[in-house]
C-alpha positions as CSV (number, residue, x, y, z in Angstrom):
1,X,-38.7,-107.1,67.0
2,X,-38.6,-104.7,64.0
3,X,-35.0,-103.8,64.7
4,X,-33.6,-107.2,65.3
5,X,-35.2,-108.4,61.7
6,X,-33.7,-105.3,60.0
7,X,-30.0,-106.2,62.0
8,X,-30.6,-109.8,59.9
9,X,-31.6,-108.3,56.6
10,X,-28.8,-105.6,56.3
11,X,-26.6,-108.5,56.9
12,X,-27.5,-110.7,54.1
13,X,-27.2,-107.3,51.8
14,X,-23.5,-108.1,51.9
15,X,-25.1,-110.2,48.8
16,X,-28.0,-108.9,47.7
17,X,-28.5,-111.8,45.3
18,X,-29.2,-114.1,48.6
19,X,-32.1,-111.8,49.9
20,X,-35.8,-113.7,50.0
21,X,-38.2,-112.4,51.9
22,X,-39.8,-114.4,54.7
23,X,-42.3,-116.6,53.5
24,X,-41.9,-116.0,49.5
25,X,-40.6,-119.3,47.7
26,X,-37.0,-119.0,45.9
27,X,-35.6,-121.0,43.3
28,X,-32.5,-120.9,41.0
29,X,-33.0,-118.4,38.6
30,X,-32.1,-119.9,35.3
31,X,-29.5,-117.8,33.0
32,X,-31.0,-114.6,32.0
33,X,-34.3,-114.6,34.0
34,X,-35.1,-111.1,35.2
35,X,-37.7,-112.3,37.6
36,X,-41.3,-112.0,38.3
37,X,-43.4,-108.4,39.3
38,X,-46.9,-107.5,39.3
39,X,-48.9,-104.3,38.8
40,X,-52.0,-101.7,38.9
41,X,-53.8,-103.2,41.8
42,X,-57.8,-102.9,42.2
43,X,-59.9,-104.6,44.7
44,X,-60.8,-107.6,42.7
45,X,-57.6,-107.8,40.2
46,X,-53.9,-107.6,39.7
47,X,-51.4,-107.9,37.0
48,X,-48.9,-110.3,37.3
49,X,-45.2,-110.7,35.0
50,X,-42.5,-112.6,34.2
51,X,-40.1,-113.8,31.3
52,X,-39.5,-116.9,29.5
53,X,-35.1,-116.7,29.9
54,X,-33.6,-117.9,26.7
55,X,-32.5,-120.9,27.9
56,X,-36.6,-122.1,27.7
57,X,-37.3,-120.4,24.7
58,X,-38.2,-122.1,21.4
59,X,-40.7,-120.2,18.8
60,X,-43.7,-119.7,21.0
61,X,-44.1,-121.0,24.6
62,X,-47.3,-122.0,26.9
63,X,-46.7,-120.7,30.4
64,X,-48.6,-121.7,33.2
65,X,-49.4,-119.4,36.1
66,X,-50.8,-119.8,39.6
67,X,-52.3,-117.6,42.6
68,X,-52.6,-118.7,45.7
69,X,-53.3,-117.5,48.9
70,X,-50.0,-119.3,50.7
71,X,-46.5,-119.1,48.6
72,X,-46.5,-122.6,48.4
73,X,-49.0,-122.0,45.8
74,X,-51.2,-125.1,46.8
75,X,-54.5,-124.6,46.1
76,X,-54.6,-121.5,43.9
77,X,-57.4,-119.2,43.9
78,X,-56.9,-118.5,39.9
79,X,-54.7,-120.6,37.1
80,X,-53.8,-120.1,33.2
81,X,-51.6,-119.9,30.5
82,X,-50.1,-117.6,28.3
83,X,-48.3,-118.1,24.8
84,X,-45.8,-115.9,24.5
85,X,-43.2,-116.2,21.4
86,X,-40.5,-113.4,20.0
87,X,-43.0,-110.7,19.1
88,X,-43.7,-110.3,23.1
89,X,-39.7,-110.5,23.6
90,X,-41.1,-113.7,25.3
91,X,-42.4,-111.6,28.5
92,X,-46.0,-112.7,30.0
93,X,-48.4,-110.4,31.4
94,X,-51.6,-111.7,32.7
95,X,-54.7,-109.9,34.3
96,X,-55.4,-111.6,36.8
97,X,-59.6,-111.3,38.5
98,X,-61.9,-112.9,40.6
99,X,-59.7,-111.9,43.9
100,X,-60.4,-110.8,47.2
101,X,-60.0,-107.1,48.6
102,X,-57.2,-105.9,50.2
103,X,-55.4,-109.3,50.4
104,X,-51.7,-110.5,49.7
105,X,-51.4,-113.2,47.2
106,X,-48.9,-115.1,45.5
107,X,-48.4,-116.1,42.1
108,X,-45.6,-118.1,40.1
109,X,-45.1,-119.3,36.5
110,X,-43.8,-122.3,35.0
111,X,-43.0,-123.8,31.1
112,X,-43.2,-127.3,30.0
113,X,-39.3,-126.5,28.4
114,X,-37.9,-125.9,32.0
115,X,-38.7,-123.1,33.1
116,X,-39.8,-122.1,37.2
117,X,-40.2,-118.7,38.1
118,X,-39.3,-117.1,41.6
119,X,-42.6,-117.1,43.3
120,X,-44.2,-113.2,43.5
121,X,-45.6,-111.9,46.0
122,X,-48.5,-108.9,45.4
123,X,-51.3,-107.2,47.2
124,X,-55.0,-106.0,45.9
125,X,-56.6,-102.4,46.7
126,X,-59.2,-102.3,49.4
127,X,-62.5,-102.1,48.0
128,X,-64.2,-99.2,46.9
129,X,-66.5,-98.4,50.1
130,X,-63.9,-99.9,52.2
131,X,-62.4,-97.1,54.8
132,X,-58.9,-98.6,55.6
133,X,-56.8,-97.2,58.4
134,X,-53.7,-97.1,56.9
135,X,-51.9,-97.4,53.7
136,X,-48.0,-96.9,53.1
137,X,-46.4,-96.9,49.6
138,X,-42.8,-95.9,48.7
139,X,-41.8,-93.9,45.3
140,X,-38.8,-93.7,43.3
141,X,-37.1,-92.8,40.0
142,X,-34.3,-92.2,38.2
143,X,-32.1,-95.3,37.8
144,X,-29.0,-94.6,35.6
145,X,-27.7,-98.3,36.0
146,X,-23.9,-97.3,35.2
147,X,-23.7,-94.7,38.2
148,X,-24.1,-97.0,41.4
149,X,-25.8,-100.0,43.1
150,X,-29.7,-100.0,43.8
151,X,-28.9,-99.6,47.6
152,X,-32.2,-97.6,47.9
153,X,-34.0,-101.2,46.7
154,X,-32.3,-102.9,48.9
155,X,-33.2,-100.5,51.7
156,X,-37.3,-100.9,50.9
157,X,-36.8,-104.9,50.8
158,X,-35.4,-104.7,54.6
159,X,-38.1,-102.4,56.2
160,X,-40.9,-104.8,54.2
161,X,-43.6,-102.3,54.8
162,X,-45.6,-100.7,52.5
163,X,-48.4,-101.8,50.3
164,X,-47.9,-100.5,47.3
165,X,-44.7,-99.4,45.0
166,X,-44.4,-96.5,42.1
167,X,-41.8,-96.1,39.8
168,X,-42.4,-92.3,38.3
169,X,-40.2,-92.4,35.5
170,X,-36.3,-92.9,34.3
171,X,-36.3,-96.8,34.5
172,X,-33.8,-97.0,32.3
173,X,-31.5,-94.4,30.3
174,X,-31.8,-95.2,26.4
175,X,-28.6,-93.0,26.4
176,X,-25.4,-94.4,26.6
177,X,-24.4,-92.9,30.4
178,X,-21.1,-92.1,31.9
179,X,-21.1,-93.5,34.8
180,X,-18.2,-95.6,36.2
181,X,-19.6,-98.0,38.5
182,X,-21.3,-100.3,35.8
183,X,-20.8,-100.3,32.2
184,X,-23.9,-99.3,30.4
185,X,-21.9,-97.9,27.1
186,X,-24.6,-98.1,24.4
187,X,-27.6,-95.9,23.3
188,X,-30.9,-97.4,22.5
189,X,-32.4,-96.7,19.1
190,X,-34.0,-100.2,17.8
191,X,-36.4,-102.0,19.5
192,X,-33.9,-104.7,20.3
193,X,-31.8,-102.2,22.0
194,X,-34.5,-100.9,24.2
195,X,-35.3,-104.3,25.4
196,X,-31.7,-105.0,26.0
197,X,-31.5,-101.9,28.0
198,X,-34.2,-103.0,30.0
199,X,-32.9,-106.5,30.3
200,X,-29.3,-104.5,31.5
201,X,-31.1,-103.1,34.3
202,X,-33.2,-106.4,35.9
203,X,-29.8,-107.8,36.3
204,X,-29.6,-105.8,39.7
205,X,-30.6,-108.8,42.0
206,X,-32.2,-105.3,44.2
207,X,-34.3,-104.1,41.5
208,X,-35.4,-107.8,40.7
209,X,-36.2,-108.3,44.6
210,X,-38.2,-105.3,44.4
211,X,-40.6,-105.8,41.6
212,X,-41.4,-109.6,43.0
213,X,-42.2,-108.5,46.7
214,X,-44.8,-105.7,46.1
215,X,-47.2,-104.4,43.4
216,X,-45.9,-101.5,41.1
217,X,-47.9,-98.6,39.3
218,X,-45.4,-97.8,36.9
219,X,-44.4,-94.1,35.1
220,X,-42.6,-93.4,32.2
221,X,-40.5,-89.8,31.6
222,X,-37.9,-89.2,29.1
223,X,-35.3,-91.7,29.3
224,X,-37.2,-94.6,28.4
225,X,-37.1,-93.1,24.9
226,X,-34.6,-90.2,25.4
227,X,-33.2,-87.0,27.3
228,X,-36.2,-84.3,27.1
229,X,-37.9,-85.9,24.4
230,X,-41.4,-84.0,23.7
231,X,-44.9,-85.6,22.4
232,X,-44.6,-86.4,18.3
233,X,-41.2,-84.3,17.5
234,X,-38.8,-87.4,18.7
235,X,-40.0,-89.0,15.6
236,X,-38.9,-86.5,13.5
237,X,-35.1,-87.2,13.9
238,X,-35.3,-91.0,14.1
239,X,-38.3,-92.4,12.8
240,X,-40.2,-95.1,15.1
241,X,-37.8,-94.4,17.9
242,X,-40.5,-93.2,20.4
243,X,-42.3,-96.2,19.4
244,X,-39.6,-99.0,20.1
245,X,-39.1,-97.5,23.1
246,X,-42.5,-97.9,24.6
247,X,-43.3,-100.9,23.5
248,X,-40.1,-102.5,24.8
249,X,-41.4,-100.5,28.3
250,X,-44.9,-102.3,28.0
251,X,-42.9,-105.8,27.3
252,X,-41.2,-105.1,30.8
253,X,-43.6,-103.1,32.9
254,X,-46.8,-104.9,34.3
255,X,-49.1,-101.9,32.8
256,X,-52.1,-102.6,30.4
257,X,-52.6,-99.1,28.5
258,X,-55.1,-98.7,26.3
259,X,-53.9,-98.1,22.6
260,X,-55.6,-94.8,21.2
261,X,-53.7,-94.6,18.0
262,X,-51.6,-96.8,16.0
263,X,-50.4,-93.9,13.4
264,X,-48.9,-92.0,15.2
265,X,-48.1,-94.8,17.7
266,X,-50.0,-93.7,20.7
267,X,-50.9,-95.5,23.7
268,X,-53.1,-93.9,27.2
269,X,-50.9,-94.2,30.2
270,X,-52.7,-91.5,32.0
271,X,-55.4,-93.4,34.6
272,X,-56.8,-93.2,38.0
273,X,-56.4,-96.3,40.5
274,X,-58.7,-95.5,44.0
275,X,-57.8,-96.9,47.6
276,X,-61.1,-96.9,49.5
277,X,-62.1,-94.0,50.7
278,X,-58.6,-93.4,51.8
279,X,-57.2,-92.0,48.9
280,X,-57.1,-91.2,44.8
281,X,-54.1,-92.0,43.1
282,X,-53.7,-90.0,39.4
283,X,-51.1,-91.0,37.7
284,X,-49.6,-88.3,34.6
285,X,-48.2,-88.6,30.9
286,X,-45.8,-85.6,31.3
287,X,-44.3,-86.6,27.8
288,X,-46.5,-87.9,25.1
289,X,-48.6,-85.1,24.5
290,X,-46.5,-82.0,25.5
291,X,-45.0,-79.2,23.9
292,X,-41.8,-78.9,23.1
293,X,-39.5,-76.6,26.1
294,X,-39.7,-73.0,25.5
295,X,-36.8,-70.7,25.1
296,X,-33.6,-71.4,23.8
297,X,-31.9,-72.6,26.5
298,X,-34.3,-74.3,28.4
299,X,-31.5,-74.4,31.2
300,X,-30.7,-72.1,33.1
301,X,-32.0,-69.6,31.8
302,X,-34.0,-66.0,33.1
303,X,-36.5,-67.5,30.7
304,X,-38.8,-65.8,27.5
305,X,-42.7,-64.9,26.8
306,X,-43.2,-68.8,25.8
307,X,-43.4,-69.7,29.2
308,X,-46.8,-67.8,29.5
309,X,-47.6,-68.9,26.4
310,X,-51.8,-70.8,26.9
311,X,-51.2,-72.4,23.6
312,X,-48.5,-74.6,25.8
313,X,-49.0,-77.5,27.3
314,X,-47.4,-80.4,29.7
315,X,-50.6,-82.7,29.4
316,X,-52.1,-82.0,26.0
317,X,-56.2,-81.1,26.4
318,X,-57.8,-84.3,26.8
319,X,-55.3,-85.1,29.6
320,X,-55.7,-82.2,31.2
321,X,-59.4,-82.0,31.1
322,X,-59.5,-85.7,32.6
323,X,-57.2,-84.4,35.7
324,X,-59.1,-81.5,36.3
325,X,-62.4,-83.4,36.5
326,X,-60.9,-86.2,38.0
327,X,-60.0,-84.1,41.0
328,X,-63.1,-82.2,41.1
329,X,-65.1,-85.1,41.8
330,X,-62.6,-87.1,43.6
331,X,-64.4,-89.3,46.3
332,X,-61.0,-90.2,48.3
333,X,-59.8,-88.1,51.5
334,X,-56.4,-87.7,49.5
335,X,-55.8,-86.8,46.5
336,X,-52.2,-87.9,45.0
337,X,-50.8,-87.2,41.8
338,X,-47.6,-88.9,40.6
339,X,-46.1,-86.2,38.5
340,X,-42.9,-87.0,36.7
341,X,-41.0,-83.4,36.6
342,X,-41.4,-80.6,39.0
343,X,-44.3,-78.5,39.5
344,X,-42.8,-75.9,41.8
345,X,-41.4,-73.1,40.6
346,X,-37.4,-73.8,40.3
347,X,-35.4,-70.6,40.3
348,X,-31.5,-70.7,41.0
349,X,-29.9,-69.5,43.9
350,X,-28.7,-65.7,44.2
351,X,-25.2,-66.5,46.0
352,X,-24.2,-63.2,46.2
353,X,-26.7,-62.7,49.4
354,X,-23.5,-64.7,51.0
355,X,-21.1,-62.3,49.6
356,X,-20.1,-65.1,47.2
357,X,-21.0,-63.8,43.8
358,X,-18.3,-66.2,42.0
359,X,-19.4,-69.2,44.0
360,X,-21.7,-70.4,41.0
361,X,-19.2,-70.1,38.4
362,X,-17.3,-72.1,40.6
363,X,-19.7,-74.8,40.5
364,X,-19.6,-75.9,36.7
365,X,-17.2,-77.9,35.0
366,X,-17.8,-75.4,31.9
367,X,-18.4,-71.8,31.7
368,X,-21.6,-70.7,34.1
369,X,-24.6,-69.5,31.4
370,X,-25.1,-65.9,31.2
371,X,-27.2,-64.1,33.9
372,X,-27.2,-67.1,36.1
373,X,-26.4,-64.6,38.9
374,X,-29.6,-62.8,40.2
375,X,-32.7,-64.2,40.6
376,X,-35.4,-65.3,38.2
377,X,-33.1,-67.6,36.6
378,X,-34.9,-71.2,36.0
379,X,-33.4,-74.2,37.0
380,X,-34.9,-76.2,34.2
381,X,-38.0,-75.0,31.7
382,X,-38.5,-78.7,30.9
383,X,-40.3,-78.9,34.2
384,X,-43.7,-77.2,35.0
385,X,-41.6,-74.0,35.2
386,X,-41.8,-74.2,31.1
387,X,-45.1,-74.6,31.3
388,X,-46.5,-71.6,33.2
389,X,-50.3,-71.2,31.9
390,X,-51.2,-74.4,32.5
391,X,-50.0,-74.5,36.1
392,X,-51.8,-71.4,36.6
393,X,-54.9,-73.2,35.8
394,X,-54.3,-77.1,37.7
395,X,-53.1,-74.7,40.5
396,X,-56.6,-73.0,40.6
397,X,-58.8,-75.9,39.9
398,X,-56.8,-77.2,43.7
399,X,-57.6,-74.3,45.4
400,X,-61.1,-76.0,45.5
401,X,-59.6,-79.1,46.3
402,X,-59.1,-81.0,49.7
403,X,-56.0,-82.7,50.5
404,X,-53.8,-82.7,47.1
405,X,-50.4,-84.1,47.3
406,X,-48.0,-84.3,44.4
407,X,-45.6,-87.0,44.9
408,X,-42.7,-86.1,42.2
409,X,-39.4,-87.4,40.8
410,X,-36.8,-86.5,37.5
411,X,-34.5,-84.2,38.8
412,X,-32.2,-86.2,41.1
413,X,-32.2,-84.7,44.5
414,X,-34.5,-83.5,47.3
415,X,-37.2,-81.1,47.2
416,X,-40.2,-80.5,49.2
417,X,-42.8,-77.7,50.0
418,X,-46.2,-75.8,49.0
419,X,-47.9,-75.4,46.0
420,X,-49.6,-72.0,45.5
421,X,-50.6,-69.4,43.0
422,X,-47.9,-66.9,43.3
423,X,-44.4,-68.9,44.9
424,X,-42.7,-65.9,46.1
425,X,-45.4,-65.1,48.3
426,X,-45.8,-67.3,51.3
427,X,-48.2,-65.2,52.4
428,X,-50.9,-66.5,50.5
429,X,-52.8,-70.0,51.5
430,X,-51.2,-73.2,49.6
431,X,-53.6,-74.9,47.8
432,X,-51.2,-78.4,47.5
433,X,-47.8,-80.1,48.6
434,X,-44.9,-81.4,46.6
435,X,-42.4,-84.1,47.6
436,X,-39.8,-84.4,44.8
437,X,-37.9,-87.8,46.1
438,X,-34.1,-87.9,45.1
439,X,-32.6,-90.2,42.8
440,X,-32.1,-94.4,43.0
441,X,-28.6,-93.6,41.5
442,X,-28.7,-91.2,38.7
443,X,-26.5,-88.0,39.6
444,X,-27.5,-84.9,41.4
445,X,-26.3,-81.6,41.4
446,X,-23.8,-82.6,44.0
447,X,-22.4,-85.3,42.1
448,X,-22.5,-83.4,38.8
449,X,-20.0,-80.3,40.3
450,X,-18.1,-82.4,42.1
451,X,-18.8,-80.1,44.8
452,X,-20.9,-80.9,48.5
453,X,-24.0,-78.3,47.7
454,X,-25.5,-78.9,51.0
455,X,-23.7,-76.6,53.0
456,X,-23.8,-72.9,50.4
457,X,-26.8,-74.6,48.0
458,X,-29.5,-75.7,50.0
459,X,-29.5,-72.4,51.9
460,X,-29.6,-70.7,48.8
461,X,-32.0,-72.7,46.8
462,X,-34.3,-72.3,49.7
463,X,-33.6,-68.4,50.0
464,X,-34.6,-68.2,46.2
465,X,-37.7,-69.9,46.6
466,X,-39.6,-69.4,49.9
467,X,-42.4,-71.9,48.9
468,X,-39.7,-74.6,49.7
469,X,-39.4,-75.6,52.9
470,X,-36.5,-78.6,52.9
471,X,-33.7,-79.1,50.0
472,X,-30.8,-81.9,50.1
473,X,-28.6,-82.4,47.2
474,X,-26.6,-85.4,48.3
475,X,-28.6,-87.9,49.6
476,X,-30.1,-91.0,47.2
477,X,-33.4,-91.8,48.9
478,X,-36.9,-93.7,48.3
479,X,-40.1,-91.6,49.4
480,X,-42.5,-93.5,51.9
481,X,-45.8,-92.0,52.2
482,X,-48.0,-93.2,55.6
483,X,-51.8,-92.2,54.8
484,X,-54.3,-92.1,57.4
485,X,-57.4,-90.6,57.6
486,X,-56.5,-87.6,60.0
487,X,-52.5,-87.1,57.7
488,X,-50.0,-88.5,55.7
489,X,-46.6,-88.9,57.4
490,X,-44.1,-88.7,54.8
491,X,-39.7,-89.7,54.9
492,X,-37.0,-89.7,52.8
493,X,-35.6,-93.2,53.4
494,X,-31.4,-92.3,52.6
495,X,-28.8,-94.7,52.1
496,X,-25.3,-93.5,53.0
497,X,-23.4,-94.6,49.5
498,X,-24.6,-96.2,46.1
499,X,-20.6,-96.8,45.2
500,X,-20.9,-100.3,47.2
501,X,-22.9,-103.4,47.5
502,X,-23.0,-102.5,51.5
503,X,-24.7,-99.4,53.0
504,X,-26.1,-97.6,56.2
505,X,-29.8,-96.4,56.2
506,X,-31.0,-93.7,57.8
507,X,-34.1,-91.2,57.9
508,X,-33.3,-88.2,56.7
509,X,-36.2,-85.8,56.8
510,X,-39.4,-86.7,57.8
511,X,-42.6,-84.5,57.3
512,X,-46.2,-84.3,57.9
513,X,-49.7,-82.7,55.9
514,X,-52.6,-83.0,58.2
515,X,-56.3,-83.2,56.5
516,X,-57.5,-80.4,55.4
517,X,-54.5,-78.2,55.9
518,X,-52.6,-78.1,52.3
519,X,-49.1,-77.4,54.2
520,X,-46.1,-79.3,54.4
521,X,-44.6,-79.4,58.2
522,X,-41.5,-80.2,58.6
523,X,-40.7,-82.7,61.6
């Protein structure tokens, strides 16, 4: 049955705009509506979204919402309004309480000016002493808009399966990118040009499909302000930059931080959502509070003493200290952490064990760095390889912890293997897993070069780091995570091309980490 209902669905990708879901009501999206989503599920609440288009605005507008059990939203289980006006960039975002465990819901908002949104679709957390059987959520990241189609969106809408979605970061790319498949030519700097960009990217009809079909727990890294930002410092160059570009991210994401600091603008992102006794979900800040990237470059790069350095730090103190309790006294079987840059060591490839020692000048478009042959040369010191001391100590706070599982995104291809405290020693017990997902569309290392890595890199990269146990650098893929009790079965979901409307699926690695047993197995 499954198969027949996917045959239908990748036939109506030919035009994604056409895709609804069984059983979620459509209507005709009015010009410049960018849909409906929801977010940060609990047992008892949800967030629901939408925005006013321009063609309904007027100064301030009174939108009406509805949740209902059936998606012809007749008798609703919870009603309201919302004013909304300019300052909001005429968004809505509406906590919504009062509703039952582990149960799918839909929601829908109108105006008195016009305006009738699609009709959402969304799903609470069990409750906290339920013990569910299963739960299955996807992750993904890393969107450029200009370098393909959101195939990979498209791909989740047609398997319909999980219960939950997370975006880890890169929803949009305040830089103007080079891509050549859409235009996205301009950088973000005002407010109004963040919330453009973010506009720019909700016209994919995929993305838009997305966010109304399932409940999100959204991320930011460094492109919603820009490239490898750190903490405070972006504000030095361009004053209230940082700033415009999260608010415009809380206009569009259905989050509800808490605001800690309004000089310097700061808001808490960092939080815990729980899934029965199934599993912890912890979701980072890699960006607000962190250090600056050690060594000059931070790029490949054999590296310098500030990577030791304990003054560093990813999370900032109060961060960290809320992780490291947090997973002391975690109550769930699993423990996951969505972690926005990598936290496996990263070191490049030493191609000369294939008697290629020019191969990796050969691979960039400039001149290779400077001792990037050899080992010990970092891939990227903006990741938790930049950050050594304080992976030292998250890596032995885990060693005391059951079932940890980093689920990861940023740096545009596939990655997956053990955590533990020494990487070149597989020797030693792992205390944790890392699945870094590849990319919606932003390019990889394959794409960069020009060049099909798979066949010389992946070998390598895995020779250079024997804590990894899979590597693909072509492939654009969402993550799927299947959690039971007894493991967590774990694919890359691939499409075959992000260049066209029209793709072919396909599983390309699937894994599995059984309880109690902090090793990744590759099926």
């Amino acid at each position: 049955m499954m198969s027949d209902r996917r045959s239908v669905l990748k036939a109506a990708l030919v035009s994604p705009a056409l895709l609804c879901l069984p059983n979620v009501a459509a209507a005709t999206p009015l010009s410049g509506d960018v849909g409906v989503a929801s977010g940060e599920p609990q047992p008892n609440s949800v967030i629901i979204w939408t925005r006013v288009p321009e063609a309904a605005q007027s100064s301030s507008v009174m939108v009406s919402y509805k949740v209902s059990l059936t998606s012809d939203l007749r008798n609703p289980v919870a009603t309201g309004t919302h004013t909304t006006d300019s300052t909001q960039d005429y968004t809505v975002k509406v906590l919504v309480s009062g509703l039952q465990p582990f149960t799918r819901y839909y929601y829908g908002f109108s105006t008195t000016t016009g305006y009738v949104s699609l009709t959402g679709r969304t799903k609470t957390a069990p409750a906290a002493t339920a013990n569910p059987a299963q739960i299955t959520f996807a992750y993904f990241s890393c969107q450029d808009f200009s370098s393909g189609y959101y195939n990979v969106y498209a791909n989740l809408i047609a398997q319909d399966d999980v219960d939950f979605c997370v975006h880890l970061g890169d929803n949009i790319y305040a830089d103007a990118q080079g891509g050549n498949i859409r235009p996205d030519p301009a950088t973000a700097v005002t407010l109004d040009e963040y919330r453009a960009k973010h506009k720019l990217y909700l016209s994919d009809p995929n993305l838009r499909t997305a966010r109304q079909n399932f409940p999100w727990i959204y991320l930011w890294d460094d492109h919603e302000v820009y490239n490898d930002y750190a903490g405070q410092t972006v504000d030095t160059n361009t004053p209230g930059q940082r700033q415009n570009g999260y608010t415009a991210f809380l206009n569009y994401m259905p989050v509800f931080p808490s605001f800690t600091s309004s000089t310097p603008y700061e808001v808490r992102l960092y939080r815990k959502l729980s899934f029965g006794s199934l599993m912890d979900v912890f979701v980072l800040d890699e960006r607000q509070y962190r250090s600056a990237p050690p060594c000059d470059p931070y790029y490949l790069t054999t590296g310098c003493g500030a990577r030791n350095d304990t003054n560093r730090t990813m999370l900032g103190q109060a961060q960290k200290d809320w992780l490291t309790s947090g997973l002391s006294s975690a109550t769930g079987r699993w423990k996951f952490i969505l972690n926005e840059v990598m936290f496996q060591e990263f070191l490049l490839a030493d191609f000369s064990i294939f008697g290629v020692q020019d191969v990796p000048q050969k691979l960039f478009k400039n001149p290779a760095p400077a001792g990037l042959f050899g080992f010990n040369v970092y891939v990227d010191l903006d990741a938790w390889d930049g950050f050594a001391s304080e992976r030292s100590d998250l890596i032995e706070v885990m060693s005391d912890v059951r079932n940890v599982v980093f689920c990861t995104g940023d740096i545009h291809n596939c990655y997956a293997g053990d955590i533990r405290p020494d990487f070149s020693k597989t020797s030693q017990p792992s205390v944790a897993v890392e699945v870094t997902g590849g990319s919606v569309t932003s390019g990889g290392l394959s794409e960069i070069t020009g060049v099909n890595l798979n066949y010389i890199g992946a070998p390598a990269v895995l020779s250079a780091n024997p804590s990894m146990k899979y590597v693909n650098l072509t492939k654009h893929v969402f993550t799927k995570m299947v959690v039971t009790p007894q493991k967590v079965t774990v694919t890359y979901e691939a499409v075959n091309t992000i260049t066209k409307t029209t793709y072919k699926p396909s599983v390309l690695k699937k894994f599995t980490v059984n309880d109690g047993n902090p090793t990744l197995i590759v099926n």
